[in-house]
N, C-alpha and C positions, 0 to 999 in steps of 0.2 A: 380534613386531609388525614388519611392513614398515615404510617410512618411506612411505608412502600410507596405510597402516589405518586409517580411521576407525570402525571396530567396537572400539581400542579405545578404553582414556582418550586426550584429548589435552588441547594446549593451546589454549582457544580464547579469539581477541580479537573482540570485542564492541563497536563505534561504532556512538551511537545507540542511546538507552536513553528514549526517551520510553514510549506507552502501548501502540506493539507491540515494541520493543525489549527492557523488560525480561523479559513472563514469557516470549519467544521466548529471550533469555541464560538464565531461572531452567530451562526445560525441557531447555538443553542439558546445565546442573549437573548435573542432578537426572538426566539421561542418564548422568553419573558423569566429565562434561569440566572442567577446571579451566578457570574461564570468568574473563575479563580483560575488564572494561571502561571503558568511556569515553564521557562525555558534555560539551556544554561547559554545561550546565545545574548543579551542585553538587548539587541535589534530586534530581537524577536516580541519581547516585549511591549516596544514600542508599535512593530506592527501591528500585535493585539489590539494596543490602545484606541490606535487610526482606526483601526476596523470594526469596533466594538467602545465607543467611550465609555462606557459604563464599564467593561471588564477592569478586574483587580488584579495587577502584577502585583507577583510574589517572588520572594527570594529564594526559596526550593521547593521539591517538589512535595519534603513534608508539607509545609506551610500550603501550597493549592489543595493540598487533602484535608489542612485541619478544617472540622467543623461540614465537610462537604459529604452529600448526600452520595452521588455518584461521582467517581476518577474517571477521567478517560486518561487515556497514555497512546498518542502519535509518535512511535520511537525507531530509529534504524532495525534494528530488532531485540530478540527476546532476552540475548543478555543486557543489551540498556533498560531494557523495561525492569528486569530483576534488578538490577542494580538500583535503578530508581525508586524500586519499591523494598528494596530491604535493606539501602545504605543506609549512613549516617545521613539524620536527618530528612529521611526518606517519608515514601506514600503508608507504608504498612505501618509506622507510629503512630502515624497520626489520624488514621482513622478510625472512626467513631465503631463501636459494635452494631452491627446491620449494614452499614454501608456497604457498596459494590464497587469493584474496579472493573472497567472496562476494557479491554485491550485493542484497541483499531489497529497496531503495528503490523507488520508481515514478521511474525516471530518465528520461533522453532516449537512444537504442539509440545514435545518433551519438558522445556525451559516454560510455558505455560503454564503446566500441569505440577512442576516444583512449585512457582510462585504462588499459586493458588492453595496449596499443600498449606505454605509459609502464610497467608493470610486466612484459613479457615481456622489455625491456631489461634490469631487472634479476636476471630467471631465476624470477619469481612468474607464474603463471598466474589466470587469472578466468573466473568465473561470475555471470550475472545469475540473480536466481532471485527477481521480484517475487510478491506475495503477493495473495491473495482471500480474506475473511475476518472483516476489521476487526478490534476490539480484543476481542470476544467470543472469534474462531476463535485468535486469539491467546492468549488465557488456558485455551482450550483445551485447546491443542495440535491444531488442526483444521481448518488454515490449507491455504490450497492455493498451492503453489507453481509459476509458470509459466518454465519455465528454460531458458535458452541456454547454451551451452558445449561444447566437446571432449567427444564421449562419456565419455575416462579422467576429465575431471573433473567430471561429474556423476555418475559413478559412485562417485570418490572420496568426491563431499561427503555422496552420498542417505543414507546411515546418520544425519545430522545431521538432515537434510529432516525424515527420517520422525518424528525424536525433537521436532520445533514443527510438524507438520500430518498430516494425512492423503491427502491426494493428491498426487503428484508429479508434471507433464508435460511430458516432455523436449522444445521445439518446434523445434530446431533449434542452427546456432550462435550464439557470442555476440553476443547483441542480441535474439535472435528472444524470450526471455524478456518484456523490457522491449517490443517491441512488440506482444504479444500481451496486453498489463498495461494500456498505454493503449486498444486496441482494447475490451480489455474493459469498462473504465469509460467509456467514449466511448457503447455502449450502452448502459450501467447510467444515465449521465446522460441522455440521450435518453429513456429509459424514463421516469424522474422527469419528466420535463418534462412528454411529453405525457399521461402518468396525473393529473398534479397540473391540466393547461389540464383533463381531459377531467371531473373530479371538481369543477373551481369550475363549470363549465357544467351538468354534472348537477344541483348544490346549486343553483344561480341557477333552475334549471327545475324546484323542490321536489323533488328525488329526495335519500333519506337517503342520504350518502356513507358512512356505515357498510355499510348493504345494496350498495352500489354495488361496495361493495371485496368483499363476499363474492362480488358475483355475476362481477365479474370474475377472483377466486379459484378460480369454477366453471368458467368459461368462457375461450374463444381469448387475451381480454384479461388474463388474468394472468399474471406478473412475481414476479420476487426483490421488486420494489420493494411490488408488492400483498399481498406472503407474510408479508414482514419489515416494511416500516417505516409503510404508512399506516394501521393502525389502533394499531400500537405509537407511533408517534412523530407523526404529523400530526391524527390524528383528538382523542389523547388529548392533546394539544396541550402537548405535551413538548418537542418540537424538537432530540432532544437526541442524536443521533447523532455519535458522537465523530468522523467522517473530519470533516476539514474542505470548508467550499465552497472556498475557494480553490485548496485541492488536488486537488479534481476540474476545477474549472479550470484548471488546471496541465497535468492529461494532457490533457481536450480538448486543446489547445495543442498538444500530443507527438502525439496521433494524426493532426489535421491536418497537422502538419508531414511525419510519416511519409508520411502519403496521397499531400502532396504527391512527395517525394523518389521515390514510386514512379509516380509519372504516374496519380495514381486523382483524379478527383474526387469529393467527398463534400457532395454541395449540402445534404442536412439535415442533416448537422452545421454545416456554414456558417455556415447559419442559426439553427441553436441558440443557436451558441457567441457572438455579440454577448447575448442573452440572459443567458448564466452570465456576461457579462463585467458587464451593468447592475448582476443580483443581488448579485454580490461587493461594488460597488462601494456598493448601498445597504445589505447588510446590514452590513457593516464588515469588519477583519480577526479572523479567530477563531472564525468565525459556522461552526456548523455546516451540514453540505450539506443538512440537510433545512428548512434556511433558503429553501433556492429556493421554496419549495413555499409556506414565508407573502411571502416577495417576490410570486407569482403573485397569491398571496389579496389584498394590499393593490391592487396592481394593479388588479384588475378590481373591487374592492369586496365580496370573497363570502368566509366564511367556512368553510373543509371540517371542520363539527364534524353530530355526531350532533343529534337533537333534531326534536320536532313540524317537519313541513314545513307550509308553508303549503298552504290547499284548494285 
């Protein structure tokens, strides 16, 4: 075993063990890596446990980096991630010289590209490598991962990749992961929006929004959003998609800022995004994102459920 090989066992730290953290630590175990983790949640840990008995709860997130080969870090975003790795008692102390951090979070490419700054001082190396997939591709193992870094360390880490997803696509250096991450929910949300204005308008004008989503299933107008979530989750009137709204509100946020940074204007997302800011603010914190979709329906007064249309 080189001291690069991630083919074979190693030691792996784990922050960030919510609802894709943990089975993405249990598939690394179960890959045959002694997984270390850390959450500041206590349930969390316990979930780990149930899901992986062999994983090690730790009591920060230094302690899942001491001694570990590769970090991963599953984090709301890139200032918890920084925080985590250069608090007190944090990932950046403790790890060893050569080790990598990995980032799967939807962070900001900027806040990235600092903490990476702050651990190549200390002779650790980083990798962004955000996720598509949700908590399904997750429990999976079916996740797609979009990744920036040094070719040697996305080579290093891909034997992990493969072991929590099934696509891996290298976009560049570090950062290019995480802005290809917010780019991509920026149209995921986009899509929601105007599927969801284009379906309370179909219903208002007696058209069954059932038939509506097959026929756009059939045709130019279908989407991941018409495939997977609105007769799963809007029609059947569930709501119940575990990303949250806020944190698709979070990357809009990241991809405008991006756009901006790069001199692009982006006027319909512009415009969206006071939109996702109303939503969040009426549905509350915790509300799922397929919440935007009944914000929409109260709004206008129209319901997107199946049922006799009017004559």
């Amino acid at each position: 075993m080189t001291a690069h090989d991630t083919t074979a066992p190693l030691t792996v730290g784990f922050v960030g063990l919510g609802v894709m953290g943990v089975p993405m630590a249990r598939h690394l175990g179960e890959a045959g890596h002694r997984v270390q983790g850390f959450d500041v949640a206590p349930q969390a840990l316990q979930r780990l446990q149930a899901a992986h008995a062999a994983a090690v709860p730790c009591s920060s997130a230094g302690a899942a980096a001491s001694g570990a080969d590769v970090v991963f870090t599953m984090l709301p975003n890139g200032r918890v991630v920084r925080d985590a790795v250069l608090g007190s008692d944090g990932i950046a102390a403790a790890l060893q010289p050569g080790a990598l951090l990995v980032d799967t979070s939807s962070s900001e490419p900027w806040l990235t590209r600092e903490t990476a700054a702050a651990l190549a001082a200390r002779g650790a190396s980083m990798v962004d490598a955000p996720v598509s997939g949700a908590q399904w591709g997750a429990e999976a193992a079916e996740l797609v991962f979009m990744v920036g870094g040094a070719l040697a360390d996305v080579q290093r880490v891909r034997p992990l990749l493969d072991a929590m997803g099934q696509q891996v696509f290298h976009l560049g250096p570090l950062g290019a992961g995480h802005t290809m991450k917010c780019l991509n929910n920026l149209v995921t949300a986009l899509t929601l929006t105007a599927t969801a204005e284009a379906l309370v308008a179909g219903t208002r004008c007696g058209l069954d929004p059932a038939v509506m989503t097959d026929v756009l299933n059939a045709s130019t107008g279908g989407s991941w959003i018409t495939r997977t979530h609105i007769h799963q989750r809007i029609i059947s009137r569930q709501f119940d998609d575990p990303f949250k709204l806020e944190l698709m509100l979070k990357d809009i946020g990241i991809a405008l800022g991006v756009a901006r940074q790069a001199g692009v204007r982006m006027p319909l997302a512009e415009a969206g995004h006071p939109l996702w800011q109303a939503a969040d603010r009426a549905m509350g914190a915790g509300a799922s994102v397929s919440e935007l979709v009944r914000w929409i329906e109260q709004r206008e007064g129209v319901e997107i459920a199946t049922g006799p249309r009017p004559a």
